[in-house]
N, C-alpha and C positions, 0 to 999 in steps of 0.2 A: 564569461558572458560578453556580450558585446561594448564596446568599448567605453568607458563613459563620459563625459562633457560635464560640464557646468551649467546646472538650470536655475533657471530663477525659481525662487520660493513660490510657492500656490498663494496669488493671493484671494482669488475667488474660485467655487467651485458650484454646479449644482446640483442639489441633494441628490443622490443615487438612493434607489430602494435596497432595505434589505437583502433581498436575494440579490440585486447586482453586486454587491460587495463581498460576498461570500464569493469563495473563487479556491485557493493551494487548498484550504484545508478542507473545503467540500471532495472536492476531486480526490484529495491524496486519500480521506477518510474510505471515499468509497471503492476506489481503486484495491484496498487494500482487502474486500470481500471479491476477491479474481477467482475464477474458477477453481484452481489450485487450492484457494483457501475456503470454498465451498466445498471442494471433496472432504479436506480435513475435517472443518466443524460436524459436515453429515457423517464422517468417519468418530465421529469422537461422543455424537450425540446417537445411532447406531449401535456405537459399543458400552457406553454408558450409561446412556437412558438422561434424567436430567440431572445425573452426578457433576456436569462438567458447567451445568449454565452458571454460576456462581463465577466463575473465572471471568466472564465479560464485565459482570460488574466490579469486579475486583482490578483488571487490567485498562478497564477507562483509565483511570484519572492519571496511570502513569505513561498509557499512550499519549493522552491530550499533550499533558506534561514536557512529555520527548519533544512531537510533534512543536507543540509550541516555542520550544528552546529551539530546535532546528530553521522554524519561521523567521525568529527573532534573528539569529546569525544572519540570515539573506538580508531582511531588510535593513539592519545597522550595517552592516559593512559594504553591501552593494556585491557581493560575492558568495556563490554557491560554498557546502562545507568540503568540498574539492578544493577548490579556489583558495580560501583558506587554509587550508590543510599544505596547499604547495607553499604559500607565503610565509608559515608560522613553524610549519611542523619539518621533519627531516624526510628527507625522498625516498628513502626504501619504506618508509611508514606508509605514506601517500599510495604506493604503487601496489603495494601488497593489499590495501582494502581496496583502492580501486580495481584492482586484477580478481581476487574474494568477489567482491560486488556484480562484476560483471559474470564471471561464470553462475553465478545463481541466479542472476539474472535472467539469462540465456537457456537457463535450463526451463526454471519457471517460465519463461516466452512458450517454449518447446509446449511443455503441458498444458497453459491455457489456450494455446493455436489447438491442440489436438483436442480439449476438450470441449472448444467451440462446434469444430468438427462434427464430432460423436454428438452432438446436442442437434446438431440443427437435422442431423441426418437420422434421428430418433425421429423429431416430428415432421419432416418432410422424404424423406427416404435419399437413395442417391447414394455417392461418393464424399468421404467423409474427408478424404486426399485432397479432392477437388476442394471442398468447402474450405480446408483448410488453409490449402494456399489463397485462394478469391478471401478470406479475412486481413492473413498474413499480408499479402500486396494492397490492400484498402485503407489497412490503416496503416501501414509505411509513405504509401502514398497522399494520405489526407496530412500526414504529420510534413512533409516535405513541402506541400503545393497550398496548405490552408493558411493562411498568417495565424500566426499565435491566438489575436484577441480575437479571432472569428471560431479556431477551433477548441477556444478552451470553453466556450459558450456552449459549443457542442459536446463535450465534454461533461458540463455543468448540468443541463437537461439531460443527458444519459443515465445519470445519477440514478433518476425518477425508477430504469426499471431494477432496483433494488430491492421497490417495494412489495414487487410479485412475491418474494419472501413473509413478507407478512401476510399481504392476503392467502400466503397456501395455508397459514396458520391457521385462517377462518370459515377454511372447507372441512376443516378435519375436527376431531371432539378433544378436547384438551382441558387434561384435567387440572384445572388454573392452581387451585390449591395446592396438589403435590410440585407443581412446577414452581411458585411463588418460594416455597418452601423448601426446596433446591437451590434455588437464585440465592436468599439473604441469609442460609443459614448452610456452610458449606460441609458438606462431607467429603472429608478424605482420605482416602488410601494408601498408606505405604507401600504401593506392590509398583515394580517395577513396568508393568504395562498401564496404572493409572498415571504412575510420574509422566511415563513416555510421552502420554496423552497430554498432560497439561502443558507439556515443553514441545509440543507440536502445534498450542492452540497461541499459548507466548508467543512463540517465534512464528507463526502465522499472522499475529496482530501487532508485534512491533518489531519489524523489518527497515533493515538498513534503506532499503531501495526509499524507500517510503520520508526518510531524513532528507535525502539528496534530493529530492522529487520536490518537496514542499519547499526547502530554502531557496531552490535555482527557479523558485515559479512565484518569489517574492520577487526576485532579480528581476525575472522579466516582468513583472509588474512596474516597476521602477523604471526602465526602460520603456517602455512603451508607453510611462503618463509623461508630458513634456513638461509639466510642475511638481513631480515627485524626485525627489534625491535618495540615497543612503541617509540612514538616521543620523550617522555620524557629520554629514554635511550638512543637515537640514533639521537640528534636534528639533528645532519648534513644531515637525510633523509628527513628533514621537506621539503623544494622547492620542492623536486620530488613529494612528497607524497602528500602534501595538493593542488599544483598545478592539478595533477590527482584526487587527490576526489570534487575537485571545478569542473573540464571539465565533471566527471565523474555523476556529481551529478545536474547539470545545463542540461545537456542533455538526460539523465532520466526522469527530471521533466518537460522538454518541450516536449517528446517524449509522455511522461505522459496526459499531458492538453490536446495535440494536439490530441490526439486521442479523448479522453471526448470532447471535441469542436466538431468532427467529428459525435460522435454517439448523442448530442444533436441535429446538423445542421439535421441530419438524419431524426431525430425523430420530428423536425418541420416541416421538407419541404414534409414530405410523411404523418406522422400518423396527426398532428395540422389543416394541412392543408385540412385534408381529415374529420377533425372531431371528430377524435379518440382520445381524450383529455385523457381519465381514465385509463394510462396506471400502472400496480403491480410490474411488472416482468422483465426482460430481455426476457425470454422465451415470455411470453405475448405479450412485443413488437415486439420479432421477428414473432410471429402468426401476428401481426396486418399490419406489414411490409407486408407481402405476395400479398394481394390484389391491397396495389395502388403502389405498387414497381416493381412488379413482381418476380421472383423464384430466378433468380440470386442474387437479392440484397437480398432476402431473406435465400439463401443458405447459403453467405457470412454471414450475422450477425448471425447465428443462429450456426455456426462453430468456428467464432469467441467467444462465447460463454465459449464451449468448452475448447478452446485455455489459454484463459484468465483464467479458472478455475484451466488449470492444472499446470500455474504458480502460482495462488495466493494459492490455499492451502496450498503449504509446508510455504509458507511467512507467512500465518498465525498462523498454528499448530505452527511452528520453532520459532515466534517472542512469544509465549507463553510461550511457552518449556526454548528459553534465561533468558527469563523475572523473570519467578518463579525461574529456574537453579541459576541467578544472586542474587537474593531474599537470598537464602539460603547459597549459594556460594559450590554449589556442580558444579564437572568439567562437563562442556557445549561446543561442538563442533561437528558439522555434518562432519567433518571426524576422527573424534573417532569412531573405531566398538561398535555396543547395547553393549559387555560385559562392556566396558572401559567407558561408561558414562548411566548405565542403568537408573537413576533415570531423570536426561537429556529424553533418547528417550523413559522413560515413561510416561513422559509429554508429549511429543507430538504423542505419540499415542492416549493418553487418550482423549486430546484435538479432535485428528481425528475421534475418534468413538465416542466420544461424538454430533458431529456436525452432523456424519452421521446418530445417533440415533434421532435426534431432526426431521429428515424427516419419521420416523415411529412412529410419536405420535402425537397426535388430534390438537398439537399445528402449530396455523396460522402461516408458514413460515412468511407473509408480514408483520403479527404482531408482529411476532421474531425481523425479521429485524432493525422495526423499534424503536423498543425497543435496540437495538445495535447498531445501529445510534443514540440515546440519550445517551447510556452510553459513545458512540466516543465523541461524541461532547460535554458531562461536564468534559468528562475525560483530551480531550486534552489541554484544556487552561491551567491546573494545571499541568499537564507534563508539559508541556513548560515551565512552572514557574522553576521549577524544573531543568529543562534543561539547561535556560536560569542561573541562578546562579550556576552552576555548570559549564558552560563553561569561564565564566564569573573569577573563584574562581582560584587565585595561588595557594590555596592548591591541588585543581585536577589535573588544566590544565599543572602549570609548567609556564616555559614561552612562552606556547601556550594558553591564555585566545583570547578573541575573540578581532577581528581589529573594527574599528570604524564602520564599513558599516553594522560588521553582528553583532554587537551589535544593531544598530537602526535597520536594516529587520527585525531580529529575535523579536525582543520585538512588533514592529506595529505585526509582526504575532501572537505575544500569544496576543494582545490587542483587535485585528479582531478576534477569536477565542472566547476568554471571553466575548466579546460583543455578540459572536453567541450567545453563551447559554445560555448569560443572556434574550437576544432576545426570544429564546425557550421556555423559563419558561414566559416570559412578554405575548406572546402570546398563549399562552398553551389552549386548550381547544376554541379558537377564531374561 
């Protein structure tokens, strides 16, 4: 991160509202409903009807959980969990998640560029190639030319069209009872394509990229307030600060779920029910939506799409770009200009045309994918591990190691995680 100085304590500040202080964990929550992860949930709620909504509620508290522990690292040490990871941990360790990280990254860029694509060329028609690239270079170039606190604003109100997922819920007839009764009382299956399904909806909702993204976007918080420090320099900001990343990062990840809850309920009550079980894509679902939906609900998720794409790209190129930047400990911050961090914004360009290249070559996007939802899902349990002892550690945290609660959330999550993938591998080829 960019390099840091000595500030004076805040002695006055004035009140910001609500929503101004909401900020890593609004973004990372919503960031993390990317098109990619719209195809899956509309793949999961398609093929299972609402066997599978029960999982959102069940993976809150240990996404928040992660999420939270990940925030906490940024803001006590003043250093992304790269950053850390080069300081504390041993170098082949460092370089193998970061190099892990990046290619799923890259792939994931690949599939949401292409799925913005296919979406906008659904409802206006055209070149989907074209569309593709004019996203791809828009937001490489708003991430390079925007300062930080102008475009995480932008960022923050993007948020908003997430919610077209709910309202498609209230074009369509949904039967609240059977669906309530999915949610808190879960049915599950032994069978090697329901496990499949669950360890594709986990590893869709608590993603590596997603850890790196929210701690290096505490960092740049820090950085960019001239009376904010690291906790560890500044404990007397600790109740403000960790009080706001706990509101800040609890309401992200439910704003997060609730939507995924939304576009599976969706994708039971209208494509399940109708038949349409074999769903690839978010695009695809939104084609299959059109018939027993009708145009409006179909307008709505197919825009949504969109929306959601043009939040999660820079969170994914950017959580790459910290990752490796951290890795090597060269200076890393999206309001740095390209001269002042060129090695920084050549990573995540590279990462960007990388993914947009991955949509003009013979390779199966769905195969891409899914291939990057494997690497997410061995990758995360071992971050966590990693996470998990390092928040854990007096020599990082300071006397900020973690309280009792998010020492037990945090671990049952990397334990449900490790168990996905070992799941993964058990049923592999079933």
């Amino acid at each position: 991160m960019i390099p840091s100085t000595q500030k004076q304590p805040k002695t006055s500040n004035m009140p910001k509202s609500f929503l101004q202080q909401l900020g890593p964990g609004l973004i990372t929550g919503a960031s993390d409903d990317d098109p990619s992860g719209i195809g899956t949930y509309s793949q999961v709620g398609a093929q299972f009807g609402y066997a599978m909504l029960w999982t959102m509620l069940f993976s809150y508290p240990l996404m928040a959980a992660i999420q939270e522990i990940s925030a906490r690292i940024g803001r006590v040490t003043g250093h992304g969990i790269a950053g850390n990871m080069h300081r504390y941990y041993p170098r082949w360790l460092t370089y193998i998640i970061a190099g892990l990280l990046v290619i799923a990254n890259v792939i994931n860029l690949g599939a949401d560029i292409s799925a913005m694509g296919a979406a906008l060329k659904l409802l206006i028609g055209g070149s989907a190639a074209l569309y593709e690239t004019i996203f791809a270079i828009t937001c490489l170039l708003l991430q390079i030319f925007v300062p930080y606190a102008k475009y995480v604003n932008f960022l923050k109100w993007l948020t908003l069209v997430l919610f077209a997922y709910v309202a498609t819920v209230f074009v369509v007839h949904v039967p609240w009872r059977e669906a309530l009764h999915a949610t808190f009382v879960p049915s599950i299956e032994f069978k090697a394509q329901y496990l499949a399904g669950i360890i594709a909806v986990f590893g869709t909702t608590i993603s590596p990229y997603l850890f790196f993204w929210q701690a290096s976007e505490e960092v740049e918080n820090i950085e960019r307030a001239p009376n904010e420090n690291a906790l560890r320099d500044a404990p007397q900001q600790a109740p403000k600060q960790l009080g706001r990343i706990k509101a800040d990062t609890y309401i992200g990840m439910g704003i997060s779920n609730l939507i995924a809850f939304f576009i599976i309920l969706t994708a039971a009550v209208t494509l399940h029910a109708h038949g349409k079980t074999d769903i690839q894509s978010s695009a695809q679902a939104a084609e299959a939506l059109r018939p027993v939906a009708g145009e409006f609900a179909y307008a709505l998720f197919t825009a949504g799409i969109i929306g959601t794409g043009l939040l999660a790209v820079p969170v994914l190129a950017g959580s790459a770009a910290y990752a490796v930047s951290g890795v090597f400990g060269w200076p890393a911050s999206l309001e740095y200009k390209a001269l002042q961090a060129k090695r920084f914004y050549g990573v995540l360009a590279v990462a960007t045309l990388l993914g947009l290249s991955l949509d003009f070559t013979p390779i199966d996007p769905i195969k891409a994918l899914f291939w990057a939802a494997v690497i997410n899902g061995v990758l995360a349990g071992p971050v966590m591990v990693v996470i998990m002892l390092m928040a854990t550690n007096p020599a990082v945290m300071g006397q900020f190691t973690l309280s009792r609660r998010l020492r037990l959330t945090g671990w049952l999550a990397t334990a449900v995680m490790l168990i996905a993938a070992g799941s993964l591998f058990a049923t592999w080829g079933k």
